[in-house]
LUMFIGU-669446 format. One record per atom (N, C-alpha, C, O): atom name; x, y, z; residue in one letter; residue number from 1. Coordinates in nm, 3 decimals. Example, Ala and Ser with C-alpha at 12.3 -4.5 7.8 and 13.67 -1.06 7.14 Angstrom:
% residues 2
+------+---------+---------+---------+------+------+
! name !      px !      py !      pz ! resn ! resi !
+------+---------+---------+---------+------+------+
!    N !   1.319 !  -0.569 !   0.780 !    a !    1 !
!   CA !   1.230 !  -0.450 !   0.780 !    a !    1 !
!    C !   1.320 !  -0.330 !   0.780 !    a !    1 !
!    O !   1.424 !  -0.332 !   0.846 !    a !    1 !
!    N !   1.285 !  -0.225 !   0.708 !    s !    2 !
!   CA !   1.367 !  -0.106 !   0.714 !    s !    2 !
!    C !   1.290 !   0.003 !   0.787 !    s !    2 !
!    O !   1.341 !   0.114 !   0.804 !    s !    2 !
+------+---------+---------+---------+------+------+
END
This chain:
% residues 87
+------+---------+---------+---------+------+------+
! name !      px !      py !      pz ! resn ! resi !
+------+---------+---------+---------+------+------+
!    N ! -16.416 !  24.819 !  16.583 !    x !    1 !
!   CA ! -16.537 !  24.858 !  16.649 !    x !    1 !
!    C ! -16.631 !  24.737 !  16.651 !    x !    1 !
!    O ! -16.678 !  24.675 !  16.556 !    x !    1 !
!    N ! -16.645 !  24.722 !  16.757 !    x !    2 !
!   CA ! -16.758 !  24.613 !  16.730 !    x !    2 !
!    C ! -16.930 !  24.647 !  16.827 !    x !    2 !
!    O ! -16.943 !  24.660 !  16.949 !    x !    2 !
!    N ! -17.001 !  24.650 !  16.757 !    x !    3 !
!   CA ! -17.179 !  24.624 !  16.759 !    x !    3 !
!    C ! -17.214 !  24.545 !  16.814 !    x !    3 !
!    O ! -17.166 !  24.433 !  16.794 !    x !    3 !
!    N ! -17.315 !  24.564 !  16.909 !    x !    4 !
!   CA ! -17.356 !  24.451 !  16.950 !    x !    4 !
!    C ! -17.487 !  24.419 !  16.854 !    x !    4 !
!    O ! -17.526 !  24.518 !  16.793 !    x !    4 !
!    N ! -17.580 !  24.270 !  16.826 !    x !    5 !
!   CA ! -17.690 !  24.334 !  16.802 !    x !    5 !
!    C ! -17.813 !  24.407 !  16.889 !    x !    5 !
!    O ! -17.802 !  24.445 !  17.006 !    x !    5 !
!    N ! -17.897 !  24.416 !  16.830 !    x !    6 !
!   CA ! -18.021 !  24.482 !  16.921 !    x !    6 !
!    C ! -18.078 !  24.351 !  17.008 !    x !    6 !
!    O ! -18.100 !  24.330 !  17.127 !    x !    6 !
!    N ! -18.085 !  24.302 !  16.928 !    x !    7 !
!   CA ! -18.204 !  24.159 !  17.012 !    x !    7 !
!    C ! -18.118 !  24.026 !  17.008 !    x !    7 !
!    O ! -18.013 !  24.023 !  16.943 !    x !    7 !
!    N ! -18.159 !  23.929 !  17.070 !    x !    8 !
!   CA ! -18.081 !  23.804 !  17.065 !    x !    8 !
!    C ! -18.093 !  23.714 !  16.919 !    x !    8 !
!    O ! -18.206 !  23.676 !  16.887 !    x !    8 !
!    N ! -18.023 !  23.693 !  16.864 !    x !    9 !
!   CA ! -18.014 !  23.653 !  16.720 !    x !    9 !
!    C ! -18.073 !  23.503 !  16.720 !    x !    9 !
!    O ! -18.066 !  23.440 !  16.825 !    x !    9 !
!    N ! -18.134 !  23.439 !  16.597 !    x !   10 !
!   CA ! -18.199 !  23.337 !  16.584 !    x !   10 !
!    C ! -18.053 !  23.242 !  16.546 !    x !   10 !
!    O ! -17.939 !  23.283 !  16.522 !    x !   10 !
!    N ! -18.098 !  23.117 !  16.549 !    x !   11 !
!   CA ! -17.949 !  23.049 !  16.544 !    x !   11 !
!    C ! -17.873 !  23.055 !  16.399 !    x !   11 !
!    O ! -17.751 !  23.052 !  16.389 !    x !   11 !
!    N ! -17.966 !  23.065 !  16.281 !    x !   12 !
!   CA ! -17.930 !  23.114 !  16.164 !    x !   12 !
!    C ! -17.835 !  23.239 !  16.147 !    x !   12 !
!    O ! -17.732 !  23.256 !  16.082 !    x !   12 !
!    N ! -17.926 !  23.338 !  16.252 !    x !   13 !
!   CA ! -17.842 !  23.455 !  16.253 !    x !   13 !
!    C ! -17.717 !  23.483 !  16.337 !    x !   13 !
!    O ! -17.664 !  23.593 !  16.350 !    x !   13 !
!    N ! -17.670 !  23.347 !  16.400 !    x !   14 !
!   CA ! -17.585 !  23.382 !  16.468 !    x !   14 !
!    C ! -17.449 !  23.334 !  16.406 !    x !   14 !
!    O ! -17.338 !  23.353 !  16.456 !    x !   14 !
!    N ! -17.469 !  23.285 !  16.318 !    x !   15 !
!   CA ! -17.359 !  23.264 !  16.188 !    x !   15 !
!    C ! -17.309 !  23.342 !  16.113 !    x !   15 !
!    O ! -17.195 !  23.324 !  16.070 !    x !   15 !
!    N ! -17.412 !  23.487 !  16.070 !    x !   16 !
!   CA ! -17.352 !  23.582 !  16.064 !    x !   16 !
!    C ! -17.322 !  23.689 !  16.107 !    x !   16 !
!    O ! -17.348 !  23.710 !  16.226 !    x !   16 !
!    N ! -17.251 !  23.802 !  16.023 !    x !   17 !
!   CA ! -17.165 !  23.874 !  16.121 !    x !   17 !
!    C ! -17.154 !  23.987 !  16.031 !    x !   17 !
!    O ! -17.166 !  23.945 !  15.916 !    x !   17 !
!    N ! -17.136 !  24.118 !  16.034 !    x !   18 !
!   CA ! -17.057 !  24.199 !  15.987 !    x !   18 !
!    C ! -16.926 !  24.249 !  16.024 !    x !   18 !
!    O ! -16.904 !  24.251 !  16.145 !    x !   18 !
!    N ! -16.840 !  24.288 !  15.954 !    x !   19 !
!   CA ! -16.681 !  24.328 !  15.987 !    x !   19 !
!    C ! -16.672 !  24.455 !  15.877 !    x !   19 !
!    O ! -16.685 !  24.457 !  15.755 !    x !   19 !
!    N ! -16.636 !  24.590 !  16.001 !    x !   20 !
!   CA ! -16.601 !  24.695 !  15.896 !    x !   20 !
!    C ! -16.458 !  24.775 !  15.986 !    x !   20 !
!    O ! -16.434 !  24.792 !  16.105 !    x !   20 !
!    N ! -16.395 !  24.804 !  15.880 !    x !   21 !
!   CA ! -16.253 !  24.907 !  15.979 !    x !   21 !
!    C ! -16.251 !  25.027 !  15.889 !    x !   21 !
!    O ! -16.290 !  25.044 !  15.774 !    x !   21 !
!    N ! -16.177 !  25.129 !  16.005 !    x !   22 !
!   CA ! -16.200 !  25.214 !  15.931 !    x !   22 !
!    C ! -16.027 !  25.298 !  15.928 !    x !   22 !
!    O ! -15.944 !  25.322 !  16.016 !    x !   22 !
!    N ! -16.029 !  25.309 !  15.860 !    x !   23 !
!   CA ! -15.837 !  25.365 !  15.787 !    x !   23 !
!    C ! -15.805 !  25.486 !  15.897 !    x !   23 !
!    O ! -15.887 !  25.551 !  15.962 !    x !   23 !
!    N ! -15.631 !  25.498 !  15.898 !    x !   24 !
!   CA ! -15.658 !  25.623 !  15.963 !    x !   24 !
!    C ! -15.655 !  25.760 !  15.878 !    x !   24 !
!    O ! -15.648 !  25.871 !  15.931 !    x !   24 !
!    N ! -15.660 !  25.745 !  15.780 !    x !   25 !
!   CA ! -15.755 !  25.864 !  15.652 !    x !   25 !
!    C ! -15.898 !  25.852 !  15.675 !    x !   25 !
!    O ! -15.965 !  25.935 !  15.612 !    x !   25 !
!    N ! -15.980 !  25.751 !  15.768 !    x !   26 !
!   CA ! -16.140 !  25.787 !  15.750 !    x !   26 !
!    C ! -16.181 !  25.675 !  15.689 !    x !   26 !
!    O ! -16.256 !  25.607 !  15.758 !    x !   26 !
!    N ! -16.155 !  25.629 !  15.571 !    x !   27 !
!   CA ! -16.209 !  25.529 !  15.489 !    x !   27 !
!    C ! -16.275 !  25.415 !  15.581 !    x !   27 !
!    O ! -16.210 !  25.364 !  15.672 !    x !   27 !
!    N ! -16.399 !  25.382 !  15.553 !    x !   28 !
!   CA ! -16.442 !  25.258 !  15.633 !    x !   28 !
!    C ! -16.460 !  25.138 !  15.524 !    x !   28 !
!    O ! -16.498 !  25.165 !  15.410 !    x !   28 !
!    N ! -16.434 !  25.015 !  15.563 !    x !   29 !
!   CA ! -16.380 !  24.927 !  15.457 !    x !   29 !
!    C ! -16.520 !  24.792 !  15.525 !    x !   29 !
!    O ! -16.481 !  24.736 !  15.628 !    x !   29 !
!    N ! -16.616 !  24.761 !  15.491 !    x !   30 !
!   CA ! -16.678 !  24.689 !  15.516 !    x !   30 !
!    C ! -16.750 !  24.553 !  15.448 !    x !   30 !
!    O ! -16.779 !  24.538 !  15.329 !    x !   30 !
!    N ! -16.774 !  24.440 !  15.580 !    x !   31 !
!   CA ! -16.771 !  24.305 !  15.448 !    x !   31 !
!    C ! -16.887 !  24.270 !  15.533 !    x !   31 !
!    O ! -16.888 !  24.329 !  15.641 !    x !   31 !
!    N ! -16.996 !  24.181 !  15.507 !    x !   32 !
!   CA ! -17.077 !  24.100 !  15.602 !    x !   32 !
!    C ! -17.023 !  23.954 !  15.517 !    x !   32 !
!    O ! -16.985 !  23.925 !  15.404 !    x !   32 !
!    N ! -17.047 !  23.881 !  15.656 !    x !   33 !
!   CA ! -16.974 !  23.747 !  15.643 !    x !   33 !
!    C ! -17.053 !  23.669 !  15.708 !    x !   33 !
!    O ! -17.138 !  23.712 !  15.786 !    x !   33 !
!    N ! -17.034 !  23.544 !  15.681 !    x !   34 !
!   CA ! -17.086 !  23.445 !  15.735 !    x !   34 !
!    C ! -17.075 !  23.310 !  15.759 !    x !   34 !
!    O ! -17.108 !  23.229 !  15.672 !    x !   34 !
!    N ! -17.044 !  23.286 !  15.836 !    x !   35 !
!   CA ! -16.973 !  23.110 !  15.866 !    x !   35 !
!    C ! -17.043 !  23.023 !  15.866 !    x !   35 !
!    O ! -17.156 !  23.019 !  15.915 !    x !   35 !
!    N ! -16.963 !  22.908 !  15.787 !    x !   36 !
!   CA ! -17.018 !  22.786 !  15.741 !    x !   36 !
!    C ! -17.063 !  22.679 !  15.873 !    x !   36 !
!    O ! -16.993 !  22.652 !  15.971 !    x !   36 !
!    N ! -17.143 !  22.650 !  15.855 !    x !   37 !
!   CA ! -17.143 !  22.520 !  16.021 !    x !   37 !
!    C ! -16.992 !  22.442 !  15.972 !    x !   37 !
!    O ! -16.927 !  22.424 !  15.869 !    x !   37 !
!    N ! -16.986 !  22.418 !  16.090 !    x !   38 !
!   CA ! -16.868 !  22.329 !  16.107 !    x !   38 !
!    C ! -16.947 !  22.181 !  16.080 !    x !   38 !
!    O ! -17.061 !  22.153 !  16.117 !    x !   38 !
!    N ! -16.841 !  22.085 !  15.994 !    x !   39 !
!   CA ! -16.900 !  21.921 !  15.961 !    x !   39 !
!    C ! -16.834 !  21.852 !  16.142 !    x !   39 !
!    O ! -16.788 !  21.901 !  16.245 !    x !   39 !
!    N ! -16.864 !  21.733 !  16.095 !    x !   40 !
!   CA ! -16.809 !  21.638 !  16.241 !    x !   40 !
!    C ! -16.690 !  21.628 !  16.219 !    x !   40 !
!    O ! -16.647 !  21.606 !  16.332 !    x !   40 !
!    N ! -16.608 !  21.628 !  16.154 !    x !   41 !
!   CA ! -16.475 !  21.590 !  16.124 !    x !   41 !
!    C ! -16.407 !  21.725 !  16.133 !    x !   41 !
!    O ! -16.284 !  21.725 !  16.135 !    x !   41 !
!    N ! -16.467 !  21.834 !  16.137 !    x !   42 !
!   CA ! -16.362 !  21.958 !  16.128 !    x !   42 !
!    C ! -16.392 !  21.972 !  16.269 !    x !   42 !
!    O ! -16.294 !  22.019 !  16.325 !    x !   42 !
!    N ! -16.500 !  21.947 !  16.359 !    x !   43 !
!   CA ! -16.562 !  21.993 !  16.561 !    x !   43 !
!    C ! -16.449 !  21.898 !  16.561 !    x !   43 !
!    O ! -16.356 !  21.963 !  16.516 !    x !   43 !
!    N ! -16.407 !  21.777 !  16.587 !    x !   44 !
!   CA ! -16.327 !  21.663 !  16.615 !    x !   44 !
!    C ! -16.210 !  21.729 !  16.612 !    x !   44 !
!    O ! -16.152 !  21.759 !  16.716 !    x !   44 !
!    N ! -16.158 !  21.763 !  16.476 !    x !   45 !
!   CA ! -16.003 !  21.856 !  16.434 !    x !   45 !
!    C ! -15.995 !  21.926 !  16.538 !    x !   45 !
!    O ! -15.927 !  21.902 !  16.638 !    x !   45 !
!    N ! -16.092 !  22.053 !  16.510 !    x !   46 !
!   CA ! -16.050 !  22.160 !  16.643 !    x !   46 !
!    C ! -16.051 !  22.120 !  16.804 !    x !   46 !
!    O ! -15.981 !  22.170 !  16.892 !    x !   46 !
!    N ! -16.161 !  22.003 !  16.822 !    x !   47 !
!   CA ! -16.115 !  22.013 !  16.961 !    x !   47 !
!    C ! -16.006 !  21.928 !  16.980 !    x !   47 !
!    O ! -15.993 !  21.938 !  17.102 !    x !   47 !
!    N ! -15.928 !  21.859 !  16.946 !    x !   48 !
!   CA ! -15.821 !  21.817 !  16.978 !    x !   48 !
!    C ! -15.664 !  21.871 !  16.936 !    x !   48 !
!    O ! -15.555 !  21.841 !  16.985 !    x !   48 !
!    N ! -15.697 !  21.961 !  16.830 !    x !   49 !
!   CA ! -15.587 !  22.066 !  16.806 !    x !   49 !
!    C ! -15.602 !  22.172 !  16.940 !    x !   49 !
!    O ! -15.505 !  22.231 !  16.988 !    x !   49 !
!    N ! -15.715 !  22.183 !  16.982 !    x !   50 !
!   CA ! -15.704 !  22.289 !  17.126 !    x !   50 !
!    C ! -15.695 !  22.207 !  17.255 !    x !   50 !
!    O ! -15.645 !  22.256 !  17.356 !    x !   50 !
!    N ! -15.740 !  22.093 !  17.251 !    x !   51 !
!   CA ! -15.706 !  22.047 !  17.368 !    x !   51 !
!    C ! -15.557 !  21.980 !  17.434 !    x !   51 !
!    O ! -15.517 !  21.955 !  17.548 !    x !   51 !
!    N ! -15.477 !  21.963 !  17.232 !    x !   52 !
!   CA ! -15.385 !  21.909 !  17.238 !    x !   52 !
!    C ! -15.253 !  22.026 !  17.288 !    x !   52 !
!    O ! -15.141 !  22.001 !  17.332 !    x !   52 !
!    N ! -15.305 !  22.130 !  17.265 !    x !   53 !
!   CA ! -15.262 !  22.262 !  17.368 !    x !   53 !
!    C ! -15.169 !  22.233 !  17.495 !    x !   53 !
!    O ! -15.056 !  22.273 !  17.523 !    x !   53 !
!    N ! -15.274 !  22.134 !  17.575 !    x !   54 !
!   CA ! -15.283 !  22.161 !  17.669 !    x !   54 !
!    C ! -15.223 !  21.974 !  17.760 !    x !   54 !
!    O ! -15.176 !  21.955 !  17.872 !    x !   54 !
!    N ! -15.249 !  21.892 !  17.669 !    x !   55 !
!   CA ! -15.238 !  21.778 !  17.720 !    x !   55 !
!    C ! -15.213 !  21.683 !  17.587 !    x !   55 !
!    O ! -15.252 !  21.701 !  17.471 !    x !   55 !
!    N ! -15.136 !  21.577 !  17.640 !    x !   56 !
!   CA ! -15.081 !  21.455 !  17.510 !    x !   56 !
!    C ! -15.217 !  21.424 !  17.439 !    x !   56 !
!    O ! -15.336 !  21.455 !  17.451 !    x !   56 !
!    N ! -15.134 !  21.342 !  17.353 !    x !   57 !
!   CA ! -15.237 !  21.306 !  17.256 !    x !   57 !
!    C ! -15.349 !  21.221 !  17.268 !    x !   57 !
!    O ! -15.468 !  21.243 !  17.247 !    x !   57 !
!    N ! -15.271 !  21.085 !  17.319 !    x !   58 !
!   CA ! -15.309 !  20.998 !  17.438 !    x !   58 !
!    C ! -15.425 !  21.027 !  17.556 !    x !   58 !
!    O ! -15.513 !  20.948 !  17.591 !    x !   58 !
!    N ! -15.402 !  21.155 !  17.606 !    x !   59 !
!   CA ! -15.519 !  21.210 !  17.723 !    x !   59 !
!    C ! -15.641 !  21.272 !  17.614 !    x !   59 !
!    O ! -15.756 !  21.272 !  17.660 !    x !   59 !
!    N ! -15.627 !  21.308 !  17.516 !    x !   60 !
!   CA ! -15.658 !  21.428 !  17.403 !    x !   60 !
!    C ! -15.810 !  21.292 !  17.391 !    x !   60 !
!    O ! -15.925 !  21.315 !  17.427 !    x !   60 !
!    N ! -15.760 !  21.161 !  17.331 !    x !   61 !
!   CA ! -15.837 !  21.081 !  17.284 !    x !   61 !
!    C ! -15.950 !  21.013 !  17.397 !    x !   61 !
!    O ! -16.071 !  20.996 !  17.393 !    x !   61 !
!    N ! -15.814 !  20.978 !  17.528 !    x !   62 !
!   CA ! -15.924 !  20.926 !  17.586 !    x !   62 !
!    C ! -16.001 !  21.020 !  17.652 !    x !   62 !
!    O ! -16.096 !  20.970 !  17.712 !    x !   62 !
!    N ! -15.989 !  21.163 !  17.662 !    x !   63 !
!   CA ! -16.131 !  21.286 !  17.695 !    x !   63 !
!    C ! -16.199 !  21.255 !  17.595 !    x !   63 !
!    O ! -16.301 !  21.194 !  17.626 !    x !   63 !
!    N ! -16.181 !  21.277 !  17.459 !    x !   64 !
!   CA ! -16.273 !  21.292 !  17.371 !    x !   64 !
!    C ! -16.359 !  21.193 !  17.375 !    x !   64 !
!    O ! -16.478 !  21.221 !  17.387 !    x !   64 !
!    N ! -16.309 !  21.027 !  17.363 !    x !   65 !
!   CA ! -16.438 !  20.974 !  17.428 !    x !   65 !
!    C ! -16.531 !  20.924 !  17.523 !    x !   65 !
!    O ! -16.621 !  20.840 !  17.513 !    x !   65 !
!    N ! -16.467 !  21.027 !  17.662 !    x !   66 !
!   CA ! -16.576 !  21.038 !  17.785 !    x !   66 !
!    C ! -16.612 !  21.129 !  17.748 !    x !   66 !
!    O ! -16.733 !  21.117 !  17.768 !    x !   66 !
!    N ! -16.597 !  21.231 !  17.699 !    x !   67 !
!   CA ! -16.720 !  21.341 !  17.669 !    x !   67 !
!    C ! -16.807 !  21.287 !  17.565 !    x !   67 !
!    O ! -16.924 !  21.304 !  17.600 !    x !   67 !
!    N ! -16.794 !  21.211 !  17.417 !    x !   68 !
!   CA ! -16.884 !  21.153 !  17.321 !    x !   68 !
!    C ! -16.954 !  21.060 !  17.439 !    x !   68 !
!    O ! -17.072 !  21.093 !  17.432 !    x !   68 !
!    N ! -16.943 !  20.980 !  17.524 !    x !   69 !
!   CA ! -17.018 !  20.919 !  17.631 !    x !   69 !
!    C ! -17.044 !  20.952 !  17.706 !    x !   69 !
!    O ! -17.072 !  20.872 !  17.795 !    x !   69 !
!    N ! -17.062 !  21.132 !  17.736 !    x !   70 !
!   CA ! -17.094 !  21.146 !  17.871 !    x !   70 !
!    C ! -17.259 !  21.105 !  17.921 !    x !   70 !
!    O ! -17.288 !  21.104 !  18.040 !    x !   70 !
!    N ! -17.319 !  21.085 !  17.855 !    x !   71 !
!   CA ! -17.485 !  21.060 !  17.856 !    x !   71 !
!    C ! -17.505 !  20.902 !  17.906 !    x !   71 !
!    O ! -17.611 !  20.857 !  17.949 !    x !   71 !
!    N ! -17.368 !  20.822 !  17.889 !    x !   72 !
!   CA ! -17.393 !  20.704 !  17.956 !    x !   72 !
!    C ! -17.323 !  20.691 !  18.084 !    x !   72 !
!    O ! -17.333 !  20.591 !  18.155 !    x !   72 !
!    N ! -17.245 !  20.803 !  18.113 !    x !   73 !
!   CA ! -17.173 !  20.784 !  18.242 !    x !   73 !
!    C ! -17.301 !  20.822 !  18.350 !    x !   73 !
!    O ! -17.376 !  20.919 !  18.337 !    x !   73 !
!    N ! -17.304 !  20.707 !  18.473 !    x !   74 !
!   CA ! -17.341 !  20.736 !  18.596 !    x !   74 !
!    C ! -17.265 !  20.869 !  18.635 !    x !   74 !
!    O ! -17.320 !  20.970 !  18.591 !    x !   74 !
!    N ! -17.182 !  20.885 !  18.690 !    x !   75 !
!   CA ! -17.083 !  20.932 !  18.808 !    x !   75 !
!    C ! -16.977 !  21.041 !  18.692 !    x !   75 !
!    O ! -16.871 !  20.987 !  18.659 !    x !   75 !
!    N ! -16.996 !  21.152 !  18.647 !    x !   76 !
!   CA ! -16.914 !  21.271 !  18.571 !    x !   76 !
!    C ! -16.796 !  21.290 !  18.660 !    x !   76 !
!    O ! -16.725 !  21.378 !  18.611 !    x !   76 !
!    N ! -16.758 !  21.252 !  18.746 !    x !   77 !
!   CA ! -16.674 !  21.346 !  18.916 !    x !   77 !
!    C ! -16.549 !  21.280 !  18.782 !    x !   77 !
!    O ! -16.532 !  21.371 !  18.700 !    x !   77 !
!    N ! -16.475 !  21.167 !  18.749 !    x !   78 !
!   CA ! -16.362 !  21.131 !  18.659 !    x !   78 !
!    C ! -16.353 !  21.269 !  18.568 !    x !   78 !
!    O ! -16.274 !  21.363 !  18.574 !    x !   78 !
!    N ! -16.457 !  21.245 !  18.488 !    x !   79 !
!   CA ! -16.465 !  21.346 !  18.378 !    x !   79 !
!    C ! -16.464 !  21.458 !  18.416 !    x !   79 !
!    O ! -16.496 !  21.524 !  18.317 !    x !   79 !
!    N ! -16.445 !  21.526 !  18.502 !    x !   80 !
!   CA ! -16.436 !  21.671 !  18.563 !    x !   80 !
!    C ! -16.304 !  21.661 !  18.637 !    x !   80 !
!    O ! -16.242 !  21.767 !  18.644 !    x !   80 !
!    N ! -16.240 !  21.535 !  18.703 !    x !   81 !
!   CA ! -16.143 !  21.522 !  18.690 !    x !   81 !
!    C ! -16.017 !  21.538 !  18.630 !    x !   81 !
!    O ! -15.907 !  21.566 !  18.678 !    x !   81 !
!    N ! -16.063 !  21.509 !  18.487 !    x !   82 !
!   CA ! -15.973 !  21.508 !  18.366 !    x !   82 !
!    C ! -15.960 !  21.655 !  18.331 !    x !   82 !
!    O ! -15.861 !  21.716 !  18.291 !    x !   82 !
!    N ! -16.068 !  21.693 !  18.351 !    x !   83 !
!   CA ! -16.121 !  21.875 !  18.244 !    x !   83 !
!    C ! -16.074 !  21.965 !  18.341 !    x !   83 !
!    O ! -16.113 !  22.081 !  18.331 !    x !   83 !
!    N ! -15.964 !  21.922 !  18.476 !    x !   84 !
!   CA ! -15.891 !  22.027 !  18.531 !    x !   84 !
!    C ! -15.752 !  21.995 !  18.498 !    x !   84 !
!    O ! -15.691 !  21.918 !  18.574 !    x !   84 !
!    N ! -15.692 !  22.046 !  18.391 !    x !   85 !
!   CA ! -15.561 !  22.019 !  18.357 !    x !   85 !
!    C ! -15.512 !  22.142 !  18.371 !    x !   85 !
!    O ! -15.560 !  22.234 !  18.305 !    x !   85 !
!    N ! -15.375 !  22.170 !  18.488 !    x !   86 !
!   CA ! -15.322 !  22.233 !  18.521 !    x !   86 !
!    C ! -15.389 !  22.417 !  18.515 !    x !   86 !
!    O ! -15.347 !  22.507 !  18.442 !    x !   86 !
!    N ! -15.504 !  22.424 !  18.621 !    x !   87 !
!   CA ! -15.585 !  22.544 !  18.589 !    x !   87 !
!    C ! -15.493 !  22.671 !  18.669 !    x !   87 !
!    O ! -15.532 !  22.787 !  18.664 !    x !   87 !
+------+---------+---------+---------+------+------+
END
């Protein structure tokens, strides 16, 4: 089952979460949880474990750093280029 909340959550609050299930005897089994920020080295991990999904390792690196540079690129049209891999 999932809740939505009532109002739009502050960014603090959007880290956490509650999780409850409920048995098929009835029992409802409930935890509130809450996730750690991610460091720079674990955002880095995941996006190239998901991008590596999808494309070599080789393409994996050189996206990752036109997107860490996208603020110095003139002209994004390459970089949107790249970010259509086999849609």
């Amino acid at each position: 089952m999932i809740t939505p909340r009532a109002a739009p959550g502050t960014m603090g609050e959007r880290l956490e979460m509650g999780l409850a299930v409920r048995t098929r005897n009835g029992e409802e089994l409930s935890q509130d949880l809450r996730y750690p920020l991610m460091s720079e080295g674990e955002i880095q991990e995941k996006f190239r474990n998901l991008a590596g999904l999808r494309m070599g390792a080789d393409h994996v690196l050189d996206l990752e750093q036109k997107l860490l540079a996208v603020e110095q690129e003139g002209n994004v049209a390459s970089l949107f280029q790249q970010l259509e891999v086999g849609v």
